[in-house]
VOPAGU-2260 file (C-alpha; in pm, 1 decimal, decimal comma):
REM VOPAGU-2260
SITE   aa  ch    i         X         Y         Z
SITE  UNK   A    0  -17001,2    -693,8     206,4
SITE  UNK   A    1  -17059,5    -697,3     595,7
SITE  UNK   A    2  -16754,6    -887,0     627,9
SITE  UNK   A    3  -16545,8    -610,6     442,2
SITE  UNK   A    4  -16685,4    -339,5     671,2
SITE  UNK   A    5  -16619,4    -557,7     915,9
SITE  UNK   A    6  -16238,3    -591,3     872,9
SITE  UNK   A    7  -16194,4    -230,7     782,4
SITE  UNK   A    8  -16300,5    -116,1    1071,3
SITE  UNK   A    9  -16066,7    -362,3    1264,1
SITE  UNK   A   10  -15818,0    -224,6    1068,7
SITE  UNK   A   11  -15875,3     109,3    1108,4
SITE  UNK   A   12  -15925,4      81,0    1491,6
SITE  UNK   A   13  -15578,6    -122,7    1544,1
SITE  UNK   A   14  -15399,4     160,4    1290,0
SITE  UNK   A   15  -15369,9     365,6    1589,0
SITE  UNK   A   16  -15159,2     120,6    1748,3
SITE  UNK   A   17  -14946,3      20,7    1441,6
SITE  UNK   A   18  -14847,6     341,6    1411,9
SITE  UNK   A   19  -14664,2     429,2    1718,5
SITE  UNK   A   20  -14450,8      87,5    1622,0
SITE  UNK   A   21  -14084,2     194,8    1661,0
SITE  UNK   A   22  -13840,6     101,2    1348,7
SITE  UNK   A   23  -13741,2    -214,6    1479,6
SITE  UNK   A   24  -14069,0    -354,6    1501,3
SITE  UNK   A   25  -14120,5    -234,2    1185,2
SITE  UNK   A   26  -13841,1    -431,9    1056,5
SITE  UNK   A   27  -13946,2    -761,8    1213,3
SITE  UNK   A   28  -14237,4    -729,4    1075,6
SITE  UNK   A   29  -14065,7    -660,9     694,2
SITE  UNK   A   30  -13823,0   -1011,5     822,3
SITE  UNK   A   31  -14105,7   -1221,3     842,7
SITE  UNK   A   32  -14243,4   -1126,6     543,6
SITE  UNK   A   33  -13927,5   -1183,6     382,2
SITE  UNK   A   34  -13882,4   -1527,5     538,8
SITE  UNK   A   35  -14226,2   -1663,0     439,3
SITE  UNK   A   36  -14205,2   -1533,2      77,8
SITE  UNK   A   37  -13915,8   -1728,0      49,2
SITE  UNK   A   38  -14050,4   -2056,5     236,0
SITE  UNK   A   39  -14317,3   -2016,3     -43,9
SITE  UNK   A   40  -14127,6   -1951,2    -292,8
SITE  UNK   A   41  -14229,3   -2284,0    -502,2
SITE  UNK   A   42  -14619,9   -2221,4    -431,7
SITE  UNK   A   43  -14563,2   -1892,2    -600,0
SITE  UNK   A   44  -14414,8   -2015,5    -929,6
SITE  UNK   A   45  -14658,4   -2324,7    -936,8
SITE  UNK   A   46  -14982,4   -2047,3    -898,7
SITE  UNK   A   47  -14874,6   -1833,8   -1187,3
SITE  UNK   A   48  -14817,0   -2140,5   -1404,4
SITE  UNK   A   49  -15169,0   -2263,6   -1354,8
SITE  UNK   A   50  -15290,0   -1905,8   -1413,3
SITE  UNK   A   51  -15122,9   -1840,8   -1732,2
SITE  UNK   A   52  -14800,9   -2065,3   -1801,0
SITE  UNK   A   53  -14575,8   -1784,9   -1666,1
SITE  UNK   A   54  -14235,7   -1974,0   -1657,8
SITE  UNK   A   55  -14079,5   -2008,3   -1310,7
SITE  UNK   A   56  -13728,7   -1801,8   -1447,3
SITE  UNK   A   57  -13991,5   -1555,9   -1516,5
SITE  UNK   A   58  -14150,4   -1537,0   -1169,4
SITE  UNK   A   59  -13811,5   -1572,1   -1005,0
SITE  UNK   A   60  -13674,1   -1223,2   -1218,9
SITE  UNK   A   61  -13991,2   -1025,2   -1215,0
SITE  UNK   A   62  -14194,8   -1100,3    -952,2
SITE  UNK   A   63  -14009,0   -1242,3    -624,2
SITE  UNK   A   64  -13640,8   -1093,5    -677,7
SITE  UNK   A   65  -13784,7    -710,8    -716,2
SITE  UNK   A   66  -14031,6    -781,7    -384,3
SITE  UNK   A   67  -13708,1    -897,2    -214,8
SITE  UNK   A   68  -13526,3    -618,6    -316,6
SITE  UNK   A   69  -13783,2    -377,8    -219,2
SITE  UNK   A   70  -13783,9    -539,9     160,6
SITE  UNK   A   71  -13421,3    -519,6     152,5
SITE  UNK   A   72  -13405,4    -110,1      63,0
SITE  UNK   A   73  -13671,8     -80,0     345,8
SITE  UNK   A   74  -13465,1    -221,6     609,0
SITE  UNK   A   75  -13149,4     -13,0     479,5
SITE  UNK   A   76  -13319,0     331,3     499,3
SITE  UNK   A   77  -13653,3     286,1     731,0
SITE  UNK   A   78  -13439,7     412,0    1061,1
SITE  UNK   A   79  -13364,9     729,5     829,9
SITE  UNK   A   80  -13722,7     732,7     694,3
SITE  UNK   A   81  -13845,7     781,4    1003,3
SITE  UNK   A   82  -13642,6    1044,4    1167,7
SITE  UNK   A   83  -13815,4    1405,5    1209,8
SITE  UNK   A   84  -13648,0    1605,8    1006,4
SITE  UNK   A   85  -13521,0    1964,2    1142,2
SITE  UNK   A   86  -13569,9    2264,9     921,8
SITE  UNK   A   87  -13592,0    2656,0     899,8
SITE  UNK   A   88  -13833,6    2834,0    1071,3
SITE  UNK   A   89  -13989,4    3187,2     933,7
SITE  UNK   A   90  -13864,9    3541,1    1068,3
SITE  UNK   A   91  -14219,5    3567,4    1157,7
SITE  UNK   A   92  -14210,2    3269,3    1397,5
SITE  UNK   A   93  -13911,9    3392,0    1582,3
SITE  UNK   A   94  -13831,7    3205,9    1870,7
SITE  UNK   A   95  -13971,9    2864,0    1747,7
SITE  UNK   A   96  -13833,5    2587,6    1654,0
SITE  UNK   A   97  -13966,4    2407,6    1265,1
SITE  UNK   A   98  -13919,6    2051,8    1186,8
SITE  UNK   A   99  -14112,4    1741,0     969,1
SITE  UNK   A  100  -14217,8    1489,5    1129,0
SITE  UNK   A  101  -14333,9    1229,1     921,8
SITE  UNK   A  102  -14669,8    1016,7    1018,0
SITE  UNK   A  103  -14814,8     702,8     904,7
SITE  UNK   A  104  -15111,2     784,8     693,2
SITE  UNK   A  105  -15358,9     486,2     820,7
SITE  UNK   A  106  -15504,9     215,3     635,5
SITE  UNK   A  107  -15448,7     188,9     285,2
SITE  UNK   A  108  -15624,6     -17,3      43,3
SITE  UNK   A  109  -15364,5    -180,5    -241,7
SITE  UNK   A  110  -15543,8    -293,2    -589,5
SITE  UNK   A  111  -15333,3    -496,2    -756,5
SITE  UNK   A  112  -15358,1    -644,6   -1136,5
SITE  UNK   A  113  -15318,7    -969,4   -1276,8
SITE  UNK   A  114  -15011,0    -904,4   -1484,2
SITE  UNK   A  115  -14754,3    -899,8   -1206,2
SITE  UNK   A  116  -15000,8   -1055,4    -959,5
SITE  UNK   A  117  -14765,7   -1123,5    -701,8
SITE  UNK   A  118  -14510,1    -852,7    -738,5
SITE  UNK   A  119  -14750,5    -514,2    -790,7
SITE  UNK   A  120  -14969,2    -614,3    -457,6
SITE  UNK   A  121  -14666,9    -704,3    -260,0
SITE  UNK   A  122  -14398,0    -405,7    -349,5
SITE  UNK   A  123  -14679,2    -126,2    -222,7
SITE  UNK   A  124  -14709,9    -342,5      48,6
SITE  UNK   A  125  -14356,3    -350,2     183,4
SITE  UNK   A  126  -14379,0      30,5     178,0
SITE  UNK   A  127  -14717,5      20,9     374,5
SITE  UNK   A  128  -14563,3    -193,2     665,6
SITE  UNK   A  129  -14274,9      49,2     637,7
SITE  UNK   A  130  -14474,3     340,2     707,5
SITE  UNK   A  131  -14681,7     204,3    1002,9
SITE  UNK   A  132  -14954,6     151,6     791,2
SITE  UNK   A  133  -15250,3    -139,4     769,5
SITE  UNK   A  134  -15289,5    -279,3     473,9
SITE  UNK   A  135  -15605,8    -427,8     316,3
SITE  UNK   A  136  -15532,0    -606,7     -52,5
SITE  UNK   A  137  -15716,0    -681,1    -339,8
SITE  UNK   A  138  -15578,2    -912,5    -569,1
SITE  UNK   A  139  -15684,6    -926,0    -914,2
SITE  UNK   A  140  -15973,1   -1249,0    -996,5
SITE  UNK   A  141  -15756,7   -1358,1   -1329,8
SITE  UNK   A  142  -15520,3   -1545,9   -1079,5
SITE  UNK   A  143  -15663,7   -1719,2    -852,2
SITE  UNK   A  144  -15380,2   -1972,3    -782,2
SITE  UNK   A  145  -15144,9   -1666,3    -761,2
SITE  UNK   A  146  -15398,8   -1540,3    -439,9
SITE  UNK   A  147  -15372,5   -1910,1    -290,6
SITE  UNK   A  148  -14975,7   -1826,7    -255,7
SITE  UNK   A  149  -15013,1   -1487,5    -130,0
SITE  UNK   A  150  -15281,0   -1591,8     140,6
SITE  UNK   A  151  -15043,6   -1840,5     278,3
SITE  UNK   A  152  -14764,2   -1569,4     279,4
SITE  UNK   A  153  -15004,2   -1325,8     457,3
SITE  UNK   A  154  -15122,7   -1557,1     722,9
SITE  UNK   A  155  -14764,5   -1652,0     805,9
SITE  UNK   A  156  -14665,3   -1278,3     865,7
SITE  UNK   A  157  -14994,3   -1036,3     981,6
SITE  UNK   A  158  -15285,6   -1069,2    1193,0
SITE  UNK   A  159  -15595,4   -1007,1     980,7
SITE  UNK   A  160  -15654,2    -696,1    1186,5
SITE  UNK   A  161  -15324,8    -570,6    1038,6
SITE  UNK   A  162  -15283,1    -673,8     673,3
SITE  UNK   A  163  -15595,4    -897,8     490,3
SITE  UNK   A  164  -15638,0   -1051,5     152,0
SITE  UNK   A  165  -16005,9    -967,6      11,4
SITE  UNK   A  166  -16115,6   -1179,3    -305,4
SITE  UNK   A  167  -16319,2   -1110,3    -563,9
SITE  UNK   A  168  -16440,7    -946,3    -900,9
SITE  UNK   A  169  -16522,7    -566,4    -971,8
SITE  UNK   A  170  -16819,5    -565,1    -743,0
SITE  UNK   A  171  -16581,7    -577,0    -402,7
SITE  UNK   A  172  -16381,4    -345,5    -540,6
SITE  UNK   A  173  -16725,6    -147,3    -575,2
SITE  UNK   A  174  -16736,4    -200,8    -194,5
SITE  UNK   A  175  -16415,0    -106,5    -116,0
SITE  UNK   A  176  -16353,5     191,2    -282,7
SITE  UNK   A  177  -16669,7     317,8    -114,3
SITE  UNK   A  178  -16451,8     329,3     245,2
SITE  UNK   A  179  -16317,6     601,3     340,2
SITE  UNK   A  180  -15936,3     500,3     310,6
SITE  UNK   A  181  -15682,1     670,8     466,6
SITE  UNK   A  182  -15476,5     614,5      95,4
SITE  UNK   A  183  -15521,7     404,9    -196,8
SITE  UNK   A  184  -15253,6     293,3    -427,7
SITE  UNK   A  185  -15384,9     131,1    -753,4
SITE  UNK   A  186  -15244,7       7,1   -1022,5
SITE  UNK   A  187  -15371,0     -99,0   -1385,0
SITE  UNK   A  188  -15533,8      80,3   -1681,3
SITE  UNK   A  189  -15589,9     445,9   -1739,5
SITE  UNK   A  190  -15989,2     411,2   -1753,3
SITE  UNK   A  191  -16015,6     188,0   -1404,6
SITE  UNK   A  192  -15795,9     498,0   -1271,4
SITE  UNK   A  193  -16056,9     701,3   -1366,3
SITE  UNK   A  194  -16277,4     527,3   -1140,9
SITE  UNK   A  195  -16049,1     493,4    -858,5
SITE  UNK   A  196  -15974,1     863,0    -844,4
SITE  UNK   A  197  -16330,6     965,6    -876,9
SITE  UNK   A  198  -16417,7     738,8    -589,0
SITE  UNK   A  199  -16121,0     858,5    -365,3
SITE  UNK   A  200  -16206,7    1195,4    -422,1
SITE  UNK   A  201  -16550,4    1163,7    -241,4
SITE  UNK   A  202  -16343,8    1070,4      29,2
SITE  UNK   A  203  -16056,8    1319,2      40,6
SITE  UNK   A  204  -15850,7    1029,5      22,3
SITE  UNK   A  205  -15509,1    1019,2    -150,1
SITE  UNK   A  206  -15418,8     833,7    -434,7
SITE  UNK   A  207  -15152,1     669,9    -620,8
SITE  UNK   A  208  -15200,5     532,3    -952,7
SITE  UNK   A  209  -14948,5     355,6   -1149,1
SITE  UNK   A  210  -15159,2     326,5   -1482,3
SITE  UNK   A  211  -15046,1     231,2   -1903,9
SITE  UNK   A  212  -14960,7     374,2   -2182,9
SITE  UNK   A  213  -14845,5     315,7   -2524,3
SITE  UNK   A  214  -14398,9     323,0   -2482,9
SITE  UNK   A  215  -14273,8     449,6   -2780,3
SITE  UNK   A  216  -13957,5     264,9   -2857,6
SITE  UNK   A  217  -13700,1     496,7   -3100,6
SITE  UNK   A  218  -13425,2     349,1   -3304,0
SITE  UNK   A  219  -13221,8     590,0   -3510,1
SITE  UNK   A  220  -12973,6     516,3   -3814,2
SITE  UNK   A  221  -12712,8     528,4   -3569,8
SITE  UNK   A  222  -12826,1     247,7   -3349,1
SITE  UNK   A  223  -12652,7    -107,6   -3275,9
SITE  UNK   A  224  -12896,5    -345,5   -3414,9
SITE  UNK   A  225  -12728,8    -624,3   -3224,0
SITE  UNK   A  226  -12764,5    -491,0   -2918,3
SITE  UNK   A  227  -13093,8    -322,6   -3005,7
SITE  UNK   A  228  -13303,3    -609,3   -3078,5
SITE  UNK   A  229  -13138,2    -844,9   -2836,7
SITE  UNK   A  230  -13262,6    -531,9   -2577,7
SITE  UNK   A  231  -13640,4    -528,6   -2744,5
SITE  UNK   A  232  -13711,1    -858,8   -2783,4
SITE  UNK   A  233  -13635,5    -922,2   -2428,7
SITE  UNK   A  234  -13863,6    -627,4   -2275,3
SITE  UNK   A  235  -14124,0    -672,0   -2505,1
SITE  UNK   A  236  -14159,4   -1030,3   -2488,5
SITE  UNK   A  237  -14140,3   -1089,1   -2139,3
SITE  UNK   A  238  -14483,1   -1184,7   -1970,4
SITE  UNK   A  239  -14641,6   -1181,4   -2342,9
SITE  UNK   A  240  -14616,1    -849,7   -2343,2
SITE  UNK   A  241  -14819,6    -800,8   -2096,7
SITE  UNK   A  242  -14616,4    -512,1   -1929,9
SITE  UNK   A  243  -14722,1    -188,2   -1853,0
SITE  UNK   A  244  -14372,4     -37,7   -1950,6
SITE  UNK   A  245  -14290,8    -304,8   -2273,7
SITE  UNK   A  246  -14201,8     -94,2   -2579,1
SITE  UNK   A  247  -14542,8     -52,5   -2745,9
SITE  UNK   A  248  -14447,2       5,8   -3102,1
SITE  UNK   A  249  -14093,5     110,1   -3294,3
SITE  UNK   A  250  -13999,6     451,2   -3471,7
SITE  UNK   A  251  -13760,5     343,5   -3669,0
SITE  UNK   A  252  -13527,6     517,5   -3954,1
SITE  UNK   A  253  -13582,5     350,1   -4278,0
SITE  UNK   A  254  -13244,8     288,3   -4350,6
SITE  UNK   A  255  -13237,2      59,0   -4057,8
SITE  UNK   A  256  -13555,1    -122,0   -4057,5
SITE  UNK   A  257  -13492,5    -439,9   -4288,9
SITE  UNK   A  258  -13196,1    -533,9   -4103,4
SITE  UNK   A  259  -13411,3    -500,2   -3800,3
SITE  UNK   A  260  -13703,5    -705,9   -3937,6
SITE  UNK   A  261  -13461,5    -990,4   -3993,2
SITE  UNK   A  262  -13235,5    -974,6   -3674,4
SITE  UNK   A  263  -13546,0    -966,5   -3437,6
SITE  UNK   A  264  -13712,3   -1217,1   -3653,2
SITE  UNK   A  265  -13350,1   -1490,9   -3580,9
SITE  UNK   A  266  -13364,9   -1354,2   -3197,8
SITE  UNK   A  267  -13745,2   -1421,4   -3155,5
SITE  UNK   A  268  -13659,1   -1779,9   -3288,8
SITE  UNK   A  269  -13327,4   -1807,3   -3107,5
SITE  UNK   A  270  -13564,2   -1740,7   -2749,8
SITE  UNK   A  271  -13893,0   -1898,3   -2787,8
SITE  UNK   A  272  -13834,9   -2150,2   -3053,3
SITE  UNK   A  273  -14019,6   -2193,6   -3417,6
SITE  UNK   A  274  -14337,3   -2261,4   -3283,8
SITE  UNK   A  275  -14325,8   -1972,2   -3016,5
SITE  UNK   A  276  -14740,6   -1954,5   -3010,6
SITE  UNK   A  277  -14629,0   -2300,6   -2776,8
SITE  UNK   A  278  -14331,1   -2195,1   -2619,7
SITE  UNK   A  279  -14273,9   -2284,9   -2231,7
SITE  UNK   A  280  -14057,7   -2010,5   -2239,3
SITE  UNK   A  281  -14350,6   -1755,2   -2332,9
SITE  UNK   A  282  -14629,6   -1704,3   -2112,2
SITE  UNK   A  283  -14997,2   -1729,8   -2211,8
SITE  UNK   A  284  -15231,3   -1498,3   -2264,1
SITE  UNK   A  285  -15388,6   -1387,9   -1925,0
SITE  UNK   A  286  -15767,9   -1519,7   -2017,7
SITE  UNK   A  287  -16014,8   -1602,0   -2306,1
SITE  UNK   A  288  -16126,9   -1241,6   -2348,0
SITE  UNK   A  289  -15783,8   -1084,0   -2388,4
SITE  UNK   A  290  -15671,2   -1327,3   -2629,1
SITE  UNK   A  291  -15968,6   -1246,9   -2849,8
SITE  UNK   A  292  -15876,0    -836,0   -2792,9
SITE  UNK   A  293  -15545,2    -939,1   -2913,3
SITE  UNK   A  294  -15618,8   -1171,5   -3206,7
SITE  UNK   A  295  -15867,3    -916,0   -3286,5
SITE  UNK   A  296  -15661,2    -602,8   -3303,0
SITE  UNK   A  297  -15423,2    -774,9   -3517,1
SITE  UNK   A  298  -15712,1    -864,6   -3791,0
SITE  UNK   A  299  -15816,0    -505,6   -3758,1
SITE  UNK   A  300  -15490,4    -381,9   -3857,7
SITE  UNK   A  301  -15441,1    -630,8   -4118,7
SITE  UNK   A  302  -15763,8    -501,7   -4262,8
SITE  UNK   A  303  -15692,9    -120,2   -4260,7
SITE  UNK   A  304  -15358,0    -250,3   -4430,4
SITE  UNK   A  305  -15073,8    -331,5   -4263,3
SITE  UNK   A  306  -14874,2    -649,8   -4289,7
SITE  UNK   A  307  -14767,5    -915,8   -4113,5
SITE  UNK   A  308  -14370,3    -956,5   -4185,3
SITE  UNK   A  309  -14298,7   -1214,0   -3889,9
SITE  UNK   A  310  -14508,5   -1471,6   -3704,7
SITE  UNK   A  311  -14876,3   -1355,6   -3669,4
SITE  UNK   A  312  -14971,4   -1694,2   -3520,6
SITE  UNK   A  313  -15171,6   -1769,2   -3264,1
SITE  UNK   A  314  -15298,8   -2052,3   -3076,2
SITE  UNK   A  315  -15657,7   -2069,4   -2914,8
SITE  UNK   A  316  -15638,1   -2356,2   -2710,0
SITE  UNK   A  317  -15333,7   -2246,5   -2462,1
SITE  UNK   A  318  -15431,6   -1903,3   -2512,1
SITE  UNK   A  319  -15052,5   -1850,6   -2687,2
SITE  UNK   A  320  -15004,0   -1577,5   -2913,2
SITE  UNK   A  321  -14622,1   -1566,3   -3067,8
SITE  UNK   A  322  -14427,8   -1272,6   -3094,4
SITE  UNK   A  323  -14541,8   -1122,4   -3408,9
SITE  UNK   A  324  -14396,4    -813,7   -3621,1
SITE  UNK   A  325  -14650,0    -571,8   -3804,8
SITE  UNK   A  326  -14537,8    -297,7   -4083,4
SITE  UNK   A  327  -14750,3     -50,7   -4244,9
SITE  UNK   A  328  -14991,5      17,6   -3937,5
SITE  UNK   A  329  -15236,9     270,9   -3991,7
SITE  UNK   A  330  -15248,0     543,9   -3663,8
SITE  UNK   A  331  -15624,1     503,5   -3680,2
SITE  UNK   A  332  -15592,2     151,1   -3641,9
SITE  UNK   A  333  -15672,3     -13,1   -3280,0
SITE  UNK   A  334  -15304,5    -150,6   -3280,3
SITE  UNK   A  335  -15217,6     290,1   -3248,7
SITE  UNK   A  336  -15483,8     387,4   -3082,6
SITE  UNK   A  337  -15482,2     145,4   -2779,1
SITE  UNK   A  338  -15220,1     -27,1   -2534,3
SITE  UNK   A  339  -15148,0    -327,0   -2703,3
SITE  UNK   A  340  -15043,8    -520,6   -2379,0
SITE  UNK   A  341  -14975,4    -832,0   -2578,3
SITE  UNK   A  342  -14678,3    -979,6   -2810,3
SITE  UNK   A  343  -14790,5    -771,8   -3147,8
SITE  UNK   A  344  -14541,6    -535,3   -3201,4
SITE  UNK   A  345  -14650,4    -238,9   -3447,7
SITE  UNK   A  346  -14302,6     -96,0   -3702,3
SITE  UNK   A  347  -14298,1     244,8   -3798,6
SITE  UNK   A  348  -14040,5     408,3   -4047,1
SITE  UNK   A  349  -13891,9     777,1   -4052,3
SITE  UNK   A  350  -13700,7     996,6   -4203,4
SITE  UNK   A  351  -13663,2    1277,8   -4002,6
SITE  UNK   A  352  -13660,6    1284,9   -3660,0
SITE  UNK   A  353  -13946,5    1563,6   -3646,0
SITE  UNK   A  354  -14192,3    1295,4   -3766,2
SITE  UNK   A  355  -14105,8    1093,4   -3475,3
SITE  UNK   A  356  -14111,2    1415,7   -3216,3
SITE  UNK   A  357  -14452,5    1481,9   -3353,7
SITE  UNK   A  358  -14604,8    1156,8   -3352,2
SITE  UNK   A  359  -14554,7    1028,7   -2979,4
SITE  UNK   A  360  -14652,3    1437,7   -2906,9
SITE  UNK   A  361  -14959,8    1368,7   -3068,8
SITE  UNK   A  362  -15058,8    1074,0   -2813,1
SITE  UNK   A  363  -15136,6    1083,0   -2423,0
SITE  UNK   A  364  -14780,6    1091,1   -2238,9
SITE  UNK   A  365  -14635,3     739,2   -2256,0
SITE  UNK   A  366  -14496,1     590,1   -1948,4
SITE  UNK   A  367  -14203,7     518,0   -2042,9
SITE  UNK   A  368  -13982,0     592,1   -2392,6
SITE  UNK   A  369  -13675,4     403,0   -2550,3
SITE  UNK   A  370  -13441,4     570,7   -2715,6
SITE  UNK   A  371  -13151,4     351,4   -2917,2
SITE  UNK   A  372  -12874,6     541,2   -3089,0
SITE  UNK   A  373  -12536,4     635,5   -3055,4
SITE  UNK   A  374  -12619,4     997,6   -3151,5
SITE  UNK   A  375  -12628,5    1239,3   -2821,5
């Protein structure tokens, strides 16, 4: 814990300096990071394999490419970013001149989960370094191999004093969020954002939180099925399922949802195989504990009622669950009530689009909602 103190302070006593850094220095600094990412670019892959058999195509399209592409935005716009920007000033104030000038905040602290280990501590972080900002980062403890690859990246591009990797469980992060930050951005579940805020807010310190929800995923009678469940299958399945924005469960109309059944059962086998619980294509389950929530949620359902129409298997020893299709959910069930984060994907007839309005008003506001049909 002494060492933590210990570093924030160092940051926050250099944060004075990195924030009269001009643009270009600023972009150096984005360069390097750029240039070691890629340099470990194979230590990255091999890290998220060991953690949970996250194929390197995976890690290539979802974690590395959209870091990359963040960098890239940075160094288009930052010059712009940074300019003081000149506006109106009040009849009251005549005779002055008004304009925004925009300030680094300080040292921010970056949380970071272990579903997009790599790419959800590194993307805040480009914007961090782009503001003037130090940066200290807290990777979650379900990938360790992951944080092996990211230290290397970090000591290639910052002085500790400047951007620092701190390890460990939910008793640092105890620590941390006991500092009086200059921002926090956090991202993971809705209930650790309840602590996160709480905590900041004895500080005064902003926040951003990029938390779950369950995605509702609409399909109407006018839909392409084709291109529907190529679509679904894809950004459900990806990572497991374990995506904060993968459709969570389907509203679909019942004249469309037996064709559906079978057309994502042939593209589920098309992608991952017939035994997709021990696909390489299919990433694991993150850890023991989640793989039990998952298995578990699915034998709830199954004993309020609903029924398994594709898949359902699971494996316990790679911690592989396949892509499995449920019907006849009950809403009280855990499957409804919860974010699934997983490859169990809950099917839900209508017949009216009312029911449909009603039901996803009924929840907490979803992050993100699907809507496939040809009907505007």
């Amino acid at each position: 814990v002494s060492g933590v103190l210990q570093l924030f302070e160092a940051q926050k006593s250099k944060s004075r300096k990195i924030a009269l850094t001009n643009a270009k220095e600023r972009k150096g600094k984005l360069r390097r990071l750029e240039q070691s990412i890629l340099k470990h670019r194979d230590a990255i892959c091999e890290g998220m394999w060991k953690d949970f058999n996250k194929p390197a195509t995976e890690v290539d399209l979802t974690e590395i490419y959209p870091v990359l592409l963040e960098i890239r935005y940075a160094l288009s716009n930052l010059s712009d970013w940074m300019k003081d920007e000149n506006v109106g000033t009040p009849l009251s104030l005549f005779g002055a001149k008004s304009k925004i000038r925009f300030e680094p905040k300080g040292t921010s602290l970056i949380i970071a989960p272990w579903n997009y280990p790599f790419q959800l501590l590194l993307a805040p972080l480009v914007s961090a370094i782009a503001a003037g900002c130090t940066a200290i980062l807290k990777p979650s403890e379900y990938t360790p191999n992951t944080t092996i690859a990211l230290k290397q990246i970090m000591a290639d591009s910052f002085d500790a004093d400047e951007v620092s990797i701190i390890e460990g469980g939910v008793e640092v992060s105890t620590e941390l969020l006991k500092l009086k930050f200059d921002h926090i951005f956090f991202t993971g579940s809705p209930q650790v954002g309840k602590i996160v805020m709480s905590a900041a807010a004895k500080n005064l310190t902003s926040v951003t939180l990029e938390l779950g929800g369950k995605s509702p995923t609409i399909i109407d009678e006018t839909a392409d099925l084709d291109a529907t469940v190529s679509r679904i299958v894809w950004a459900k399945f990806i990572n497991a399922g374990q995506t904060c924005i993968a459709p969570d469960y389907i509203l679909i109309h019942e004249s469309q949802k037996d064709a559906f059944v079978k057309k994502m059962a042939t593209q589920i086998e098309k992608n991952y195989g017939k035994k997709s619980d021990h696909s390489k294509d299919l990433a694991s389950i993150i850890n023991q504990k989640h793989f039990d929530r998952l298995t578990n949620m699915l034998q709830g359902a199954v004993e309020q009622g609903a029924k398994v129409v594709f898949s359902g298997v699971s494996n316990s020893s790679e911690k592989g669950i396949a892509p499995t299709l449920i019907e006849g959910v009950s809403l009280d069930s855990a499957i409804m009530q919860e974010e699934i984060f997983g490859p169990l994907l809950p099917i839900i007839t209508y017949t009216k689009k009312e029911e449909v309005i009603d039901l996803i008003q009924s929840k907490e506001k979803p992050l993100a909602l699907y809507v496939y049909s040809k009907s505007k």
